[in-house]
N, C-alpha and C positions, 0 to 999 in steps of 0.2 A: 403701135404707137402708144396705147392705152398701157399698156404692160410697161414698156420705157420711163411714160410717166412717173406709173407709180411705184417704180421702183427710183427714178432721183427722185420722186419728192417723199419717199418712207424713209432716204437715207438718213436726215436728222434724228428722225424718231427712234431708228435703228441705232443710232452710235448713242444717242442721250440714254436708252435702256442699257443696253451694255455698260458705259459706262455707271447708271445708277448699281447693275448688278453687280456688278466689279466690286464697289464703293460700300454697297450693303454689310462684310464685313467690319468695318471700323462704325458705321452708321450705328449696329446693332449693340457697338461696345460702347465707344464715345458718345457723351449728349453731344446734340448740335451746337449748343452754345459754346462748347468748350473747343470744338472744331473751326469756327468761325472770329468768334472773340478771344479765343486766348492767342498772348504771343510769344507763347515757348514753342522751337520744334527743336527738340531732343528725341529722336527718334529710338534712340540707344533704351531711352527710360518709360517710353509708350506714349511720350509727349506731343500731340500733332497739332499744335495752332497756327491757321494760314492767316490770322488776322494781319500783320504785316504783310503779307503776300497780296491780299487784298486790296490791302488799300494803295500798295505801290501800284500794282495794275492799273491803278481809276484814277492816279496821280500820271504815271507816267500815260496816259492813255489822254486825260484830260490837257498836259501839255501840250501834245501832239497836235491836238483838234484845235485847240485855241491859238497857235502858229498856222496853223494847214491850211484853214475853211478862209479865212480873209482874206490872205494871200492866193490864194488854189481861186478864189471867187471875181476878186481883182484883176488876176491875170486875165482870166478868162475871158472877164467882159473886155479887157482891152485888147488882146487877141483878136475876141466877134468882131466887136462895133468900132476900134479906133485902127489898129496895125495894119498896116500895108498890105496886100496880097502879096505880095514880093519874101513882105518880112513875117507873113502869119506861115509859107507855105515853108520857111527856113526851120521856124522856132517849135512848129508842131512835133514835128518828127523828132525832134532831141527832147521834147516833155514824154513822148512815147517810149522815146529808148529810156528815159529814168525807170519806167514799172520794167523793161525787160530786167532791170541790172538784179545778180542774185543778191538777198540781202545780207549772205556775208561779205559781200565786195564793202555794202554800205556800211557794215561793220568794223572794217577794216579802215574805209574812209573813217570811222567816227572816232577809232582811237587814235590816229594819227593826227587828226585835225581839231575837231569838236572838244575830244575831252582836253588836250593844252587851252585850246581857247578857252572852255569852261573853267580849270585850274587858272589861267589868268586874270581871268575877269572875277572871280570869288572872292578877292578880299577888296574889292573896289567895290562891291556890289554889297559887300557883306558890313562896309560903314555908313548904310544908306538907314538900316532900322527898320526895315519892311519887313513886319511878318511874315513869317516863311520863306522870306527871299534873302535876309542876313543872319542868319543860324548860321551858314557853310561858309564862315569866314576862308576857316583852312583845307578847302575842298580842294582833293585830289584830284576833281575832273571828273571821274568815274562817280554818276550821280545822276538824280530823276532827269534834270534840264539837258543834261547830255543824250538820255535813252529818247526823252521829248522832242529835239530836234532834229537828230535822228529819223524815229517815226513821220516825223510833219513831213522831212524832204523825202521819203517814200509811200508817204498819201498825196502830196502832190501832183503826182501828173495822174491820176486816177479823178480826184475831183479835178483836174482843169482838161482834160479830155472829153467827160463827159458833159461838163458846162459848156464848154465852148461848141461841143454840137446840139444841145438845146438850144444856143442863142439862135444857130443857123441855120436850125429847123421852124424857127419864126418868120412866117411869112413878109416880105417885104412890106406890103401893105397895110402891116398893121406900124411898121415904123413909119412909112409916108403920112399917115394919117395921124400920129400923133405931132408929127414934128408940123402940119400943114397946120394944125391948131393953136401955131405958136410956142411948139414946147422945144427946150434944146433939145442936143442929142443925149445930155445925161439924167435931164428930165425924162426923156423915153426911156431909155435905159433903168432907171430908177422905177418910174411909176407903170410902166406897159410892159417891157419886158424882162423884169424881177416877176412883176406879179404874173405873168403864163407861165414861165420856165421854173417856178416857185418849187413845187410839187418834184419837180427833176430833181433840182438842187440839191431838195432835202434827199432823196433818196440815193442820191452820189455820196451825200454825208456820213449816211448811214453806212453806205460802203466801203468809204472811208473808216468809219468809227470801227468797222468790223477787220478791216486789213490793220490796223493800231493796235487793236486788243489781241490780236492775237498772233502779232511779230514774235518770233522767239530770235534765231542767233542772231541778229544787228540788235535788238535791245540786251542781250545776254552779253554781249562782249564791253557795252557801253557803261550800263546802269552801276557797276562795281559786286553786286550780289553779295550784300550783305543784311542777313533775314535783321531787319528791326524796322518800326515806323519810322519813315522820315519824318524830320521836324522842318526840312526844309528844301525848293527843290535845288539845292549845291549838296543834299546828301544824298551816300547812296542806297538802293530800294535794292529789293528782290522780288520780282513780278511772278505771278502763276508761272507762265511761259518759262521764264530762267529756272524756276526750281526742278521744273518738271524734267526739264532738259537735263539739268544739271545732274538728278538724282534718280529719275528713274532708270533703273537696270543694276546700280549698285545697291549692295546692302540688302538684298530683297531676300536674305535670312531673316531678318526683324521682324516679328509679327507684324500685321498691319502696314508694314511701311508702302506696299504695292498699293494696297486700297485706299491708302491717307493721300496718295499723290494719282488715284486714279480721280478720286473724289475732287480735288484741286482742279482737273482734269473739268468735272463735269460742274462746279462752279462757275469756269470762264465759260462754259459755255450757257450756264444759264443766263446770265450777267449779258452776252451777247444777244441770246432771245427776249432778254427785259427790255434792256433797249432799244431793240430794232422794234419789237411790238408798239410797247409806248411811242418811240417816235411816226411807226404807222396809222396810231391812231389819230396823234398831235396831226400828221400830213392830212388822215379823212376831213378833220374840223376844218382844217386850212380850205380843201376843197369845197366842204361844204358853203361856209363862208363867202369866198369865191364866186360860185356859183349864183347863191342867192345877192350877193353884190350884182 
């Protein structure tokens, strides 16, 4: 069992080395800055900036989350503490079949559905003058907001899965006891069991955030893939994810090109371990907090 462990838990360490050693070659030629911050990839000319690549990932990653979490959070509590046993024992099992579905089925849903809807609503939405939200007057659909909702309805039943069996691992009596003091039932819900189940939450989130970042075909067929910063999310991105897809295995005569998209490679991943850390620390404070409360 000792041996088991530590071979799944060296498996990170192990793929992050590889790929830094992969990546070493372009590392040793290219400055870092010029890798990160520039936003030419012309591979043809020795040109590799994933600066666009970048920031569509944390665009299309950030839409996701900010559809998911309050909906995904919502359900859940009305699921626990309001739905029927009749109507919670109906509606679980179809949140569970969403995470079976593969994600190029949702891919397929996204072009058919998502990205006309998104072409539709772009030029009604693009006379409104919201930064970043009316740039994509003439949006074809295929765009960050398309890849964004996409992603949110397949973090979906992952954070309302895991919520909804926090709520129902809260002892009965800590809800008799709040509601016996006079508090409604959304007063308990709010002040008792947000703050026990807190610490879950956050950490569904995170798994959340981490099944987002690193969707490749349902964001690849949606988002349009085209390498430039969006100015806005009716334009469309090019994620780590899609380029990697898209380009590793061709072309791999090109000096460097293997190790400029292995490197991309070990990017998302570090981007993945920033944020799961930081937000495991932000959860310690929370507990600690908590506690001393």
């Amino acid at each position: 069992m000792l041996v088991a462990t530590a071979i799944s838990g060296s498996l990170a360490i192990i793929i992050a080395l590889s790929l830094y050693l992969r990546s070493k070659p372009i590392l040793d030629t290219k400055p870092l800055s010029d890798l990160i911050f520039s936003s030419t990839w012309l591979p043809s000319i020795g040109s590799f900036g994933l600066y666009p690549a970048i920031v569509s990932t944390l665009y299309v990653t950030l839409i996701a989350m900010i559809i998911s979490v309050p909906l995904s959070i919502l359900s859940a509590i009305y699921l626990a503490e309001y739905a029927k046993e009749n109507l919670r024992r109906r509606i679980l099992p179809l949140v569970d079949l969403l995470s079976g579905i593969p994600p190029v089925v949702y891919g397929v849903w996204g072009v058919l559905t998502i990205v006309p809807f998104v072409a539709y609503i772009a030029p009604v939405v693009g006379n409104l003058g919201i930064p970043f939200i009316s740039a994509g007057k003439y949006s074809t659909g295929y765009s960050l907001i398309a890849g964004g909702i996409v992603l949110a309805i397949m973090v979906f039943p992952l954070i309302i899965s895991i919520t909804v069996q926090l709520f129902r691992t809260v002892p009965f009596e800590v809800r008799e006891a709040s509601l016996s003091m006079g508090a409604t039932r959304w007063q308990t819900v709010k002040h008792v069991l947000m703050r026990v189940t807190l610490p879950g939450i956050a950490a569904a989130i995170i798994l959340g955030f981490s099944r987002a970042i690193g969707e490749t075909m349902a964001v690849l067929m949606v988002v349009g893939n085209v390498f430039a910063v969006p100015a806005s999310v009716f334009d469309p991105a090019y994620p780590l994810t899609a380029l990697i897809a898209n380009n590793y295995g061709e072309l791999m005569s090109i000096p460097l090109y293997d190790s400029a998209l292995l490197f991309a490679a070990l990017i998302l991943m570090l981007i993945i371990l920033l944020f799961t850390v930081s937000a495991r620390l932000i959860l310690i404070r929370i507990e600690r907090r908590m506690t001393v409360g």
